[in-house]
ROLUMKOL-456522 format. One record per atom (N, C-alpha, C): x, y, z; residue number from 1. Coordinates in Angstrom, 2 decimals, padded with zeros to 5 digits. Layout:
BEGIN
<filum><px>X</px><py>Y</py><pz>Z</pz><resi>NUM</resi></filum>
...
This chain:
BEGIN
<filum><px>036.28</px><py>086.42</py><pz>-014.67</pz><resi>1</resi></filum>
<filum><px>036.08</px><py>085.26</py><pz>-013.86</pz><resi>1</resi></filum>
<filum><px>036.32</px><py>085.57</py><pz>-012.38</pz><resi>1</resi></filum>
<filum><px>037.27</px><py>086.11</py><pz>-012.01</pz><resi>2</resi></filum>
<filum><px>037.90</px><py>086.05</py><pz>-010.74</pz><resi>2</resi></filum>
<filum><px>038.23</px><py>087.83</py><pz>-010.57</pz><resi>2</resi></filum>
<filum><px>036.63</px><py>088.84</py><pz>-009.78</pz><resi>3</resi></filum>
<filum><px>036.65</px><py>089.75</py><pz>-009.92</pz><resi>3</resi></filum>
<filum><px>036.83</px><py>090.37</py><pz>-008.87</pz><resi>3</resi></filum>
<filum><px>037.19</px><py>089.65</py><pz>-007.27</pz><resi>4</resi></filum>
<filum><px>037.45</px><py>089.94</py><pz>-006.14</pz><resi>4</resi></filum>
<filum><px>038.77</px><py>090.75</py><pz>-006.11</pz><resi>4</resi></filum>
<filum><px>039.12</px><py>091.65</py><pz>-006.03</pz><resi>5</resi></filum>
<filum><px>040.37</px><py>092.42</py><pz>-005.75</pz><resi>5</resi></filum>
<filum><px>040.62</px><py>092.88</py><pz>-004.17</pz><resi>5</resi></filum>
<filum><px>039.98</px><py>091.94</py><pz>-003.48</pz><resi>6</resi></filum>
<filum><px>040.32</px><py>092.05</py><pz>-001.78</pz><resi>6</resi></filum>
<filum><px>041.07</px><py>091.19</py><pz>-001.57</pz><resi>6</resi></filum>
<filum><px>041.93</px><py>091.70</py><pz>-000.04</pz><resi>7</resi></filum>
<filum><px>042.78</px><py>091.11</py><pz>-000.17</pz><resi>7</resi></filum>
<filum><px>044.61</px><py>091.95</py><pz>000.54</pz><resi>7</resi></filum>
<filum><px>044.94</px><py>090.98</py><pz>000.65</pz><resi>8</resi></filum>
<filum><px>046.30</px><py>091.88</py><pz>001.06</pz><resi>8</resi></filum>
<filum><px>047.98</px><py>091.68</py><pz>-000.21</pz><resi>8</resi></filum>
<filum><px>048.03</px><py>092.52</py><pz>-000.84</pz><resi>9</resi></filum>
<filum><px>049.62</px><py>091.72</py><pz>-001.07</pz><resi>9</resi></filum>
<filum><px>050.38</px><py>091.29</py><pz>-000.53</pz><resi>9</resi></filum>
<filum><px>051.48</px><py>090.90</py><pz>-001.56</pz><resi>10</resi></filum>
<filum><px>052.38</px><py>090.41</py><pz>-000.88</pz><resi>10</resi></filum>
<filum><px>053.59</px><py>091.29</py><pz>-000.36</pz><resi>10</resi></filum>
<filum><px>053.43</px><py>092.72</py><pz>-000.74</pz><resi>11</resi></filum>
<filum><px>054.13</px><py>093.78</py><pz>-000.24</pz><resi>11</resi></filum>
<filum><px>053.81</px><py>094.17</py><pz>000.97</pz><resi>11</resi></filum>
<filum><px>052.11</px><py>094.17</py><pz>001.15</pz><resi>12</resi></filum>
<filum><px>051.64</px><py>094.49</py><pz>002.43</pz><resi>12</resi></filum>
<filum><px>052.08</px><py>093.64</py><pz>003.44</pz><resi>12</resi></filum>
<filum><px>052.36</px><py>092.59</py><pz>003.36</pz><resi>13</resi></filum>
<filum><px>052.28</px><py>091.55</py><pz>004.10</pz><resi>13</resi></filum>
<filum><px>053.49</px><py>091.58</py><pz>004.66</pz><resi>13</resi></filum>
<filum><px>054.66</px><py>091.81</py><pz>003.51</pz><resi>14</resi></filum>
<filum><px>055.80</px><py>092.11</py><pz>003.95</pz><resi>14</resi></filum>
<filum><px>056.31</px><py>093.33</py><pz>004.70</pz><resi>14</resi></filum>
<filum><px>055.59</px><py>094.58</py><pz>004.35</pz><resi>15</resi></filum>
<filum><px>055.58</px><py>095.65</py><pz>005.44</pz><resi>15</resi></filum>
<filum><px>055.13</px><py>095.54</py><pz>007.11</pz><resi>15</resi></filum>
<filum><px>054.33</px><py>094.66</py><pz>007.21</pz><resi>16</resi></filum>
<filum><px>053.72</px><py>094.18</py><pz>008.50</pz><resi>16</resi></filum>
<filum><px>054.67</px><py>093.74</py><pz>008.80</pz><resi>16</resi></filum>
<filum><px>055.37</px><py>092.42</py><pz>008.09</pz><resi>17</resi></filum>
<filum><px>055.56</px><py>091.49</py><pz>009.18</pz><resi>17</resi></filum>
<filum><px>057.15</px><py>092.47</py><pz>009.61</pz><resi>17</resi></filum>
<filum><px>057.94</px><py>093.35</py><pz>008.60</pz><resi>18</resi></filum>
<filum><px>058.95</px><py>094.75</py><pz>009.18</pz><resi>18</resi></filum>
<filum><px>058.46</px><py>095.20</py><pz>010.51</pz><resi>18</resi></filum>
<filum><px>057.47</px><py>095.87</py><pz>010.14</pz><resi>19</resi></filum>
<filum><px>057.20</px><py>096.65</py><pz>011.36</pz><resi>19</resi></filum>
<filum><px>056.90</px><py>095.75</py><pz>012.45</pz><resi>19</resi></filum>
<filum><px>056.17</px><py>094.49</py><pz>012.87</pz><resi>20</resi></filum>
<filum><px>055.77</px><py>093.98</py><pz>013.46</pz><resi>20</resi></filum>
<filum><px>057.90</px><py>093.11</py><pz>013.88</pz><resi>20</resi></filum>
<filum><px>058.23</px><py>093.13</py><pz>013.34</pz><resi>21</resi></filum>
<filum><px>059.92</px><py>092.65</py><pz>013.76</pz><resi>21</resi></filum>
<filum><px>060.71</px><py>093.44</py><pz>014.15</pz><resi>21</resi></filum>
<filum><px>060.28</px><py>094.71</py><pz>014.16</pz><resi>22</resi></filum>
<filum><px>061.42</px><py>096.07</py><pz>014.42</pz><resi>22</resi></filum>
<filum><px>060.87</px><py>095.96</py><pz>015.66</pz><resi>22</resi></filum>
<filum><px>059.43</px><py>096.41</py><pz>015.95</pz><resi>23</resi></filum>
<filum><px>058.92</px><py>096.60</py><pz>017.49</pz><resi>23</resi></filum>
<filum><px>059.42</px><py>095.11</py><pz>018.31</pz><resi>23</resi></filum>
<filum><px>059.50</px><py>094.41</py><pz>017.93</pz><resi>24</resi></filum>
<filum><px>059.99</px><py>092.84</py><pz>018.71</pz><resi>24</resi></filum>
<filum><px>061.46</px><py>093.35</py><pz>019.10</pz><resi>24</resi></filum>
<filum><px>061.93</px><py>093.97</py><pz>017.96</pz><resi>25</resi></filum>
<filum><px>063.91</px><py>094.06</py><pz>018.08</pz><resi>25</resi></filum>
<filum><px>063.96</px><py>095.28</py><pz>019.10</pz><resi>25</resi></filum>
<filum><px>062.98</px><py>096.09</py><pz>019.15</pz><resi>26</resi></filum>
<filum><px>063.16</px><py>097.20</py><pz>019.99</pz><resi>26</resi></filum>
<filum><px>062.46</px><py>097.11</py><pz>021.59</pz><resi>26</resi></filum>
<filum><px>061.94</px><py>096.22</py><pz>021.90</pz><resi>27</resi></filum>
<filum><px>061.09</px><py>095.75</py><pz>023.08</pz><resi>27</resi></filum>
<filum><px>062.06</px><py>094.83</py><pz>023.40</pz><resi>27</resi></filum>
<filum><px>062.38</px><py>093.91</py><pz>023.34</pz><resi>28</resi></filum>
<filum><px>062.68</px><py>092.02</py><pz>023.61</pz><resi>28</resi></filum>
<filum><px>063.90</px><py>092.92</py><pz>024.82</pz><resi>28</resi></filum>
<filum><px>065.29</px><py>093.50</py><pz>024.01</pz><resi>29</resi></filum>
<filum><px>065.91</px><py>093.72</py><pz>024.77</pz><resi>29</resi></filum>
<filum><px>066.30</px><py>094.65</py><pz>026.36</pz><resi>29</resi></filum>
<filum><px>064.72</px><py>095.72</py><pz>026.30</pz><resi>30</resi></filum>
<filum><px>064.27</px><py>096.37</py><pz>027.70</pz><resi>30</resi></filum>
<filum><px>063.75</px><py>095.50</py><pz>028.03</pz><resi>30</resi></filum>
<filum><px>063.16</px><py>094.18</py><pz>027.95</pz><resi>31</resi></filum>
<filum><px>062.42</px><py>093.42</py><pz>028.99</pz><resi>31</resi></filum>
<filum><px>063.67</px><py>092.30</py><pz>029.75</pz><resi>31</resi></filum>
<filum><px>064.39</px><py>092.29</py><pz>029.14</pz><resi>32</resi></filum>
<filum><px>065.91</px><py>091.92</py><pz>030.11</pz><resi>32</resi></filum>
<filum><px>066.46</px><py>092.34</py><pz>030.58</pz><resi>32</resi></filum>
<filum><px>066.25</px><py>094.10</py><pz>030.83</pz><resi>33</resi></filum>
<filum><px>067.15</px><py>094.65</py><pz>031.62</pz><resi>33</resi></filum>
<filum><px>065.99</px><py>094.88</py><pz>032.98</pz><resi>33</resi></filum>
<filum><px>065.26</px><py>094.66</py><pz>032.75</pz><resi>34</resi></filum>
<filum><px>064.33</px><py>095.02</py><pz>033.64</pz><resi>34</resi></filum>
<filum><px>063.99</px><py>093.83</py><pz>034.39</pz><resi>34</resi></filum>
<filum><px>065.10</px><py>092.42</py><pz>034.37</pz><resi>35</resi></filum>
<filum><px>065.12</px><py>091.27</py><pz>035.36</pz><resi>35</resi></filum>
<filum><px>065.83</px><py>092.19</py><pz>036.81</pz><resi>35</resi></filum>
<filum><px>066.60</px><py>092.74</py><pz>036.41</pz><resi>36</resi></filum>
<filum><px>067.35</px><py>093.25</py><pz>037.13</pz><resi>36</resi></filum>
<filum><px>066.50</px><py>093.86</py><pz>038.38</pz><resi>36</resi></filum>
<filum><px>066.46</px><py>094.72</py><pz>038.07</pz><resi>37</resi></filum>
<filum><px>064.68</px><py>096.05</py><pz>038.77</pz><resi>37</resi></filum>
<filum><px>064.08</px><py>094.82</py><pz>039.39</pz><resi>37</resi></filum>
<filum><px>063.76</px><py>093.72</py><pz>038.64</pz><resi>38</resi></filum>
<filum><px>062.19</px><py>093.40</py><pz>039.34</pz><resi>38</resi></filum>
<filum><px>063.19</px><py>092.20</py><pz>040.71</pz><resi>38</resi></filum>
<filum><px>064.17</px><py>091.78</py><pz>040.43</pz><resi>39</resi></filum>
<filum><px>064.77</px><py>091.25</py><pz>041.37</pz><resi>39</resi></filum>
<filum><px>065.28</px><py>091.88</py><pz>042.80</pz><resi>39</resi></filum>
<filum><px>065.45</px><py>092.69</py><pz>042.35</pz><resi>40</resi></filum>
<filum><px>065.73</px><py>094.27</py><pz>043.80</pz><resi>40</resi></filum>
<filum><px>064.53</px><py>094.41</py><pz>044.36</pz><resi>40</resi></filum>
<filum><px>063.63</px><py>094.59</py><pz>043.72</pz><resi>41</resi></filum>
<filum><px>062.34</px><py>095.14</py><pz>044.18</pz><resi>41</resi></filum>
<filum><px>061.42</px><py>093.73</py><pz>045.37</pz><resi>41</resi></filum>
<filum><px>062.03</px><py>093.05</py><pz>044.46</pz><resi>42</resi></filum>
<filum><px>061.15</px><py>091.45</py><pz>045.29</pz><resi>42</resi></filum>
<filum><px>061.94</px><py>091.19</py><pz>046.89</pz><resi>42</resi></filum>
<filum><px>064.07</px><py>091.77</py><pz>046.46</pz><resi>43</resi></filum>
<filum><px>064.45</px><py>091.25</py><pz>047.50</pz><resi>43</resi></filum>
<filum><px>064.40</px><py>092.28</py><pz>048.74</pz><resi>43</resi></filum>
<filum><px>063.52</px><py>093.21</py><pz>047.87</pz><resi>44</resi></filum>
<filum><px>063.40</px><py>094.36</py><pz>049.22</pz><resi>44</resi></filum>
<filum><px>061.86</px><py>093.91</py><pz>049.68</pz><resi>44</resi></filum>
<filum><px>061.30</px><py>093.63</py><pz>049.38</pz><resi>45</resi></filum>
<filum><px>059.42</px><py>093.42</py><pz>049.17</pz><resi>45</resi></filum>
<filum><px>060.11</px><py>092.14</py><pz>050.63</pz><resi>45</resi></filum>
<filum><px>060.63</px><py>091.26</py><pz>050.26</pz><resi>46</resi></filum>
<filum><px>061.14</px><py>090.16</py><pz>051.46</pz><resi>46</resi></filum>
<filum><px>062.02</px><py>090.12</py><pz>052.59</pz><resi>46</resi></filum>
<filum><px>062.58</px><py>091.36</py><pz>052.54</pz><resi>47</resi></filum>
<filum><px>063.42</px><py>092.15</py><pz>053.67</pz><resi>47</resi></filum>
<filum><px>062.46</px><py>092.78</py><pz>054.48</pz><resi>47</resi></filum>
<filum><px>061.23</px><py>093.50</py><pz>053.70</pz><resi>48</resi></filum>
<filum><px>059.98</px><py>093.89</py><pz>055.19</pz><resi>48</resi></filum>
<filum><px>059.64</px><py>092.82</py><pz>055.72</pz><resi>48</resi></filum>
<filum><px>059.29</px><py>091.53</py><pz>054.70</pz><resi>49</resi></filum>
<filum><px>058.09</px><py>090.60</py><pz>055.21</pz><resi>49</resi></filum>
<filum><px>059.09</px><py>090.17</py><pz>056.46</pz><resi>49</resi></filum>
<filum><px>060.06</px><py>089.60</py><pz>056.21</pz><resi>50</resi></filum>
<filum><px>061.04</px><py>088.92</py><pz>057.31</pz><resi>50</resi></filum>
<filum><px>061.73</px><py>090.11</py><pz>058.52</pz><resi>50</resi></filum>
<filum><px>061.62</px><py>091.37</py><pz>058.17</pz><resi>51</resi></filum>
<filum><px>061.67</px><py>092.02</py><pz>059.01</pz><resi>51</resi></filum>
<filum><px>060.42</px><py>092.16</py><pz>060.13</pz><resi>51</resi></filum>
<filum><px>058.99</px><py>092.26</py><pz>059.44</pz><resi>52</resi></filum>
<filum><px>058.04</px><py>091.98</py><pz>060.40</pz><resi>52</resi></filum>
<filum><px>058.00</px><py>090.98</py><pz>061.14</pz><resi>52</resi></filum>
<filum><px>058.22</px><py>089.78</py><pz>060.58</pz><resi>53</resi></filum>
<filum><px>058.60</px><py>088.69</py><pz>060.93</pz><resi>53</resi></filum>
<filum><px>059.19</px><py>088.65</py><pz>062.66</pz><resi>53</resi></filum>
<filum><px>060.86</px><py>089.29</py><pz>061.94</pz><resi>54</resi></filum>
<filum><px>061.29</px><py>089.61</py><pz>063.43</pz><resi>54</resi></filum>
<filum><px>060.69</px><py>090.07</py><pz>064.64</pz><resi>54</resi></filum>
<filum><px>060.10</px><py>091.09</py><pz>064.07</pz><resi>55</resi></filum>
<filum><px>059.16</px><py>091.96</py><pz>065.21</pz><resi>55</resi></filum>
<filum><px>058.58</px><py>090.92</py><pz>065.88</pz><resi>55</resi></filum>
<filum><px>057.29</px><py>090.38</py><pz>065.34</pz><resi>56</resi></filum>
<filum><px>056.80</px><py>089.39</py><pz>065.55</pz><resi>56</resi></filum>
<filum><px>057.34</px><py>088.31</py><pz>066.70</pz><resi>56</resi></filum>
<filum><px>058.06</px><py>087.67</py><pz>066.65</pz><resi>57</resi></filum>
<filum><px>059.35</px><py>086.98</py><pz>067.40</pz><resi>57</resi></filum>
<filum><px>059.38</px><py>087.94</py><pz>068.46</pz><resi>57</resi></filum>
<filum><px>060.56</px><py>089.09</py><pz>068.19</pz><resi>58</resi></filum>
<filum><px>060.75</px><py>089.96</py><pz>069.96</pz><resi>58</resi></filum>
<filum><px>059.40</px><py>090.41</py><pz>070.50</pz><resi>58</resi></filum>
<filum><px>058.45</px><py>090.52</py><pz>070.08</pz><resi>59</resi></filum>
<filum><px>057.05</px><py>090.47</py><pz>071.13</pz><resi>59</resi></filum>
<filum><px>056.56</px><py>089.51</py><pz>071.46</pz><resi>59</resi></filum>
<filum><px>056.69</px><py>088.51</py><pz>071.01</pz><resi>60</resi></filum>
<filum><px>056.70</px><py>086.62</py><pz>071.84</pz><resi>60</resi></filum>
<filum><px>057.26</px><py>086.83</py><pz>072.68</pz><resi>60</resi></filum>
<filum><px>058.57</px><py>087.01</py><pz>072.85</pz><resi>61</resi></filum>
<filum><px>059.42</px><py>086.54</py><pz>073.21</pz><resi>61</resi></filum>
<filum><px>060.64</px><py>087.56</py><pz>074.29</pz><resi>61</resi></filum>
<filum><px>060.11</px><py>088.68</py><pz>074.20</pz><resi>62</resi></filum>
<filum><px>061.25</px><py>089.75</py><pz>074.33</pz><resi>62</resi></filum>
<filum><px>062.60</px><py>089.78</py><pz>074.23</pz><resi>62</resi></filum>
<filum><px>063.40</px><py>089.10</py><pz>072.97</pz><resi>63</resi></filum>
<filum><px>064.41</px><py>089.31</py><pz>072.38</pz><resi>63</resi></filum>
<filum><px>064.33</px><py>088.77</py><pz>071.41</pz><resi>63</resi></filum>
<filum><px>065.46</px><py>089.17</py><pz>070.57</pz><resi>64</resi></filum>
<filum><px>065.46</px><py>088.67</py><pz>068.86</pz><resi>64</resi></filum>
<filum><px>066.14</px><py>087.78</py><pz>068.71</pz><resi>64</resi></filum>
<filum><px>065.57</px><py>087.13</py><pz>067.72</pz><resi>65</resi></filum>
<filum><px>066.64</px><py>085.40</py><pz>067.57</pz><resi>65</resi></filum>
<filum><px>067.71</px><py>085.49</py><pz>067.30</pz><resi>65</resi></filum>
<filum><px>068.70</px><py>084.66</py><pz>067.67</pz><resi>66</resi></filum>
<filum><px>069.96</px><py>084.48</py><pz>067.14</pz><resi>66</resi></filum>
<filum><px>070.57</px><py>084.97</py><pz>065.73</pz><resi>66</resi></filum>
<filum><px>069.64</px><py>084.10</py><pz>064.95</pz><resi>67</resi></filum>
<filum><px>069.65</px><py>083.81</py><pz>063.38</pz><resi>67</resi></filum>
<filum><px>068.21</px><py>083.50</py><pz>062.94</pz><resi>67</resi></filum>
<filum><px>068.24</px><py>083.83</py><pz>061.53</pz><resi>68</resi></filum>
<filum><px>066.71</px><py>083.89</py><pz>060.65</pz><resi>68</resi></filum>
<filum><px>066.78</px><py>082.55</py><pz>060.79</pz><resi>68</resi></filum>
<filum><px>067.53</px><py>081.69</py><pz>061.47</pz><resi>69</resi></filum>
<filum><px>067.06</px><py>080.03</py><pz>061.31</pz><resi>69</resi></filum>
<filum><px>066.49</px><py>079.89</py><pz>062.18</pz><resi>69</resi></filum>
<filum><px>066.42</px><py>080.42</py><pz>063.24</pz><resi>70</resi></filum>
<filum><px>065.41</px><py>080.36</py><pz>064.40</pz><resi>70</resi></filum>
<filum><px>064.18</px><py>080.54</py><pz>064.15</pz><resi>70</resi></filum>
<filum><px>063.78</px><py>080.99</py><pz>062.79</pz><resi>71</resi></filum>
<filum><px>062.24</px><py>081.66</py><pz>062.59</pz><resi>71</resi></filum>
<filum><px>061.64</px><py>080.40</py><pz>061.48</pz><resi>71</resi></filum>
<filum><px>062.51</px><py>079.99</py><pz>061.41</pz><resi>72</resi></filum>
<filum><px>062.16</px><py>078.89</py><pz>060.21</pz><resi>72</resi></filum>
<filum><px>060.95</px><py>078.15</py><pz>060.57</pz><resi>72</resi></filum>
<filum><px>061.12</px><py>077.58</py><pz>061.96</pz><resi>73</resi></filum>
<filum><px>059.81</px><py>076.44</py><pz>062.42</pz><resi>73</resi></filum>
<filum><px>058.57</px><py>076.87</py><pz>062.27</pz><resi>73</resi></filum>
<filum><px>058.38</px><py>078.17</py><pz>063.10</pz><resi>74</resi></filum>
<filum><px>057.25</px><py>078.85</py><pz>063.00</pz><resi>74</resi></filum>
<filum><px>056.85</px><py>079.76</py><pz>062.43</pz><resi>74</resi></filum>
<filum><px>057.92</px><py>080.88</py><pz>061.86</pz><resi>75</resi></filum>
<filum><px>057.21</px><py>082.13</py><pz>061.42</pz><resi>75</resi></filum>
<filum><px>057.87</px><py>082.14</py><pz>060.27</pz><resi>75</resi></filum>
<filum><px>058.97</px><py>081.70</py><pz>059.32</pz><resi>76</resi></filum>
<filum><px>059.21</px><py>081.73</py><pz>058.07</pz><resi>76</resi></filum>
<filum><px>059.33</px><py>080.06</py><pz>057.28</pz><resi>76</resi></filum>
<filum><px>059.96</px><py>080.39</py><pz>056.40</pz><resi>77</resi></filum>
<filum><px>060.06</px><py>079.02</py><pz>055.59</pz><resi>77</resi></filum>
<filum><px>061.46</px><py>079.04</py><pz>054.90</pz><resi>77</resi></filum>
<filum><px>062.07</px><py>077.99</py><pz>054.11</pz><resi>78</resi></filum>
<filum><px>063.55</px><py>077.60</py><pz>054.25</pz><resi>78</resi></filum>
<filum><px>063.47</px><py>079.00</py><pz>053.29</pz><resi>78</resi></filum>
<filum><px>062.79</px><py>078.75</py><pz>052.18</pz><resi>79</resi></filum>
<filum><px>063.01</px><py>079.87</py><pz>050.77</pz><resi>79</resi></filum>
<filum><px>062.82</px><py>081.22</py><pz>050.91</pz><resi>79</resi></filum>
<filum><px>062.15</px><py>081.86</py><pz>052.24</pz><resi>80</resi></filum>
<filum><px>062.38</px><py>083.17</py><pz>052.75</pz><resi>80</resi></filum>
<filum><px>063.68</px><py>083.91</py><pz>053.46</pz><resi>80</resi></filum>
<filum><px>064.83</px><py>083.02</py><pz>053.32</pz><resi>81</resi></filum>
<filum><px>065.66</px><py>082.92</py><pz>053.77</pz><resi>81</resi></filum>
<filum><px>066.83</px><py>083.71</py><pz>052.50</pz><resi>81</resi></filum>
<filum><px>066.43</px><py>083.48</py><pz>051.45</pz><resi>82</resi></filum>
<filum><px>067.10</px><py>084.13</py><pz>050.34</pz><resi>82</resi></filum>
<filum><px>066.38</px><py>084.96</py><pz>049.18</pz><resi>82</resi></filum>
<filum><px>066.58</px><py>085.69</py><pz>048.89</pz><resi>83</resi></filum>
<filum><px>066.54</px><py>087.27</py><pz>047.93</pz><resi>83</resi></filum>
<filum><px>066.04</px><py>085.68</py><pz>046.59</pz><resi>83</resi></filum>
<filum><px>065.07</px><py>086.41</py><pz>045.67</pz><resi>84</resi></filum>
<filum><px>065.27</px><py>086.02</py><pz>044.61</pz><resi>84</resi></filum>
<filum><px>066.60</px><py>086.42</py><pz>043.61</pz><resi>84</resi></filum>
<filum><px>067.47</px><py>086.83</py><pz>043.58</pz><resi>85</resi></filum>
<filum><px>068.73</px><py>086.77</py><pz>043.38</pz><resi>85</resi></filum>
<filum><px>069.62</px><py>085.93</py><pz>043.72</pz><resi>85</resi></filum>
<filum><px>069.66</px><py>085.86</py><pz>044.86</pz><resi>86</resi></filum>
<filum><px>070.09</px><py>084.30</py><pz>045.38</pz><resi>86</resi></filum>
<filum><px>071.23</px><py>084.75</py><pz>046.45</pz><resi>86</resi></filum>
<filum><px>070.57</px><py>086.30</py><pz>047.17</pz><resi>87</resi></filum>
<filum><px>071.60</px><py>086.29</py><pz>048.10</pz><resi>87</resi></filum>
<filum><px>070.98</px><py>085.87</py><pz>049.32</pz><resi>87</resi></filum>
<filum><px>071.56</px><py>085.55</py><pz>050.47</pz><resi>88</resi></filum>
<filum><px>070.96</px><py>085.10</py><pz>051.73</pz><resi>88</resi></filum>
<filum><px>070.98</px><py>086.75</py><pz>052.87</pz><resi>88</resi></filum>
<filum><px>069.77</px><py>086.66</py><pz>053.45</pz><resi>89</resi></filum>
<filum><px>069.48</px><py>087.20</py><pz>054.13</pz><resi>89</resi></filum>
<filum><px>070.27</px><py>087.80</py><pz>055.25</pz><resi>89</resi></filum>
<filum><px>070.69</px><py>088.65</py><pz>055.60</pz><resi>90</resi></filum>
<filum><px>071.49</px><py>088.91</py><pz>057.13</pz><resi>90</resi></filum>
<filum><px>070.57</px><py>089.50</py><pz>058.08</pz><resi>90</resi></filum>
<filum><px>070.83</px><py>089.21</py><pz>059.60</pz><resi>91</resi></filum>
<filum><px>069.97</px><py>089.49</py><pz>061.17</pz><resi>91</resi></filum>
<filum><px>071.24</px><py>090.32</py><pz>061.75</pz><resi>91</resi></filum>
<filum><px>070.91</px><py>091.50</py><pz>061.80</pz><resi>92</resi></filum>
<filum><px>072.05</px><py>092.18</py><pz>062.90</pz><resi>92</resi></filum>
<filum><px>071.50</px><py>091.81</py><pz>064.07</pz><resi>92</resi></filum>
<filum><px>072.51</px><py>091.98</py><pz>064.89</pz><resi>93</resi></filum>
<filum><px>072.06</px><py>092.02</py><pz>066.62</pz><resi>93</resi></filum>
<filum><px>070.84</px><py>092.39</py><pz>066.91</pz><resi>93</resi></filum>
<filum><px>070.83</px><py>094.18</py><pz>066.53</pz><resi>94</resi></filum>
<filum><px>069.75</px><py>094.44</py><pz>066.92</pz><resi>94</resi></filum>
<filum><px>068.67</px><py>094.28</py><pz>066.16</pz><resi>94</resi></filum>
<filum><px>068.14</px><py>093.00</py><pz>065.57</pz><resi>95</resi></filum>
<filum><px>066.87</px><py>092.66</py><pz>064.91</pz><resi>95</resi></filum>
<filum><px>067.00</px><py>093.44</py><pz>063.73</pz><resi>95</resi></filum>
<filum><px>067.74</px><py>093.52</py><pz>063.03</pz><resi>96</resi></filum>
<filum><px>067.29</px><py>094.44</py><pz>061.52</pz><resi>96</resi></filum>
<filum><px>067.91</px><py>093.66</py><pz>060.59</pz><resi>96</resi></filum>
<filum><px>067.08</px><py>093.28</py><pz>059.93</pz><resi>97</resi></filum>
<filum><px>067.20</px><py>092.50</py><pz>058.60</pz><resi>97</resi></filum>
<filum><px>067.68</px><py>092.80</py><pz>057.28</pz><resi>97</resi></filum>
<filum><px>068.65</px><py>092.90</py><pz>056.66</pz><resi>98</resi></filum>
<filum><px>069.17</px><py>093.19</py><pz>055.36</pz><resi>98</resi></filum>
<filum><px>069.83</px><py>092.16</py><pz>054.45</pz><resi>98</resi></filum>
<filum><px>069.92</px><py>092.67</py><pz>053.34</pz><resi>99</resi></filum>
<filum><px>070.36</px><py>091.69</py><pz>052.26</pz><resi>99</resi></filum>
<filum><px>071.43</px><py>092.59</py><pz>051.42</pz><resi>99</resi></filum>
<filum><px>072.71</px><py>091.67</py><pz>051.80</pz><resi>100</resi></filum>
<filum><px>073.71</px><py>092.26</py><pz>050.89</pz><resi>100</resi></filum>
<filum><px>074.15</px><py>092.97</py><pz>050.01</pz><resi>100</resi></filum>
């Protein structure tokens, strides 16, 4: 009656869904360490932009602003002001921009 023998067991099925749960258990936890990395990388990627920034400013102007709040109106915005990490930005004297 019923001469179809295609098909997957139920052993197969259960070998998949192993292997397909080991690679999850062995991936999931490098993609959290690697918040880390991509947060450095962004708050350096925003230390040039706001460093150009500066530049920008002392050739207006021929000197550098006080503070990155001075750049807010025109040449940055409130949220360029902090690292995606959530540290805030520092302006040395002499125009150079770093993050903690």
């Amino acid at each position: 009656m019923f001469n179809n023998n295609r098909g997957f067991t139920l052993i197969e099925m259960l070998i998949v869904l192993l292997i397909i749960s080991v690679l999850i258990i062995l991936i999931v936890p490098n993609l959290g360490d690697r918040s880390n990395e991509v947060h450095s990388k962004g708050c350096e990627a925003l230390v040039t932009i706001v460093q150009g920034q500066v530049d920008v400013y002392y050739m207006e102007n021929n000197s550098y602003p006080n503070s990155l709040d001075a750049l807010v109106s025109d040449y940055l915005t409130e949220d360029q002001l902090t690292c995606p990490n959530g540290e805030d930005l520092n302006l040395s004297a002499d125009g150079n921009v770093s993050a903690p």
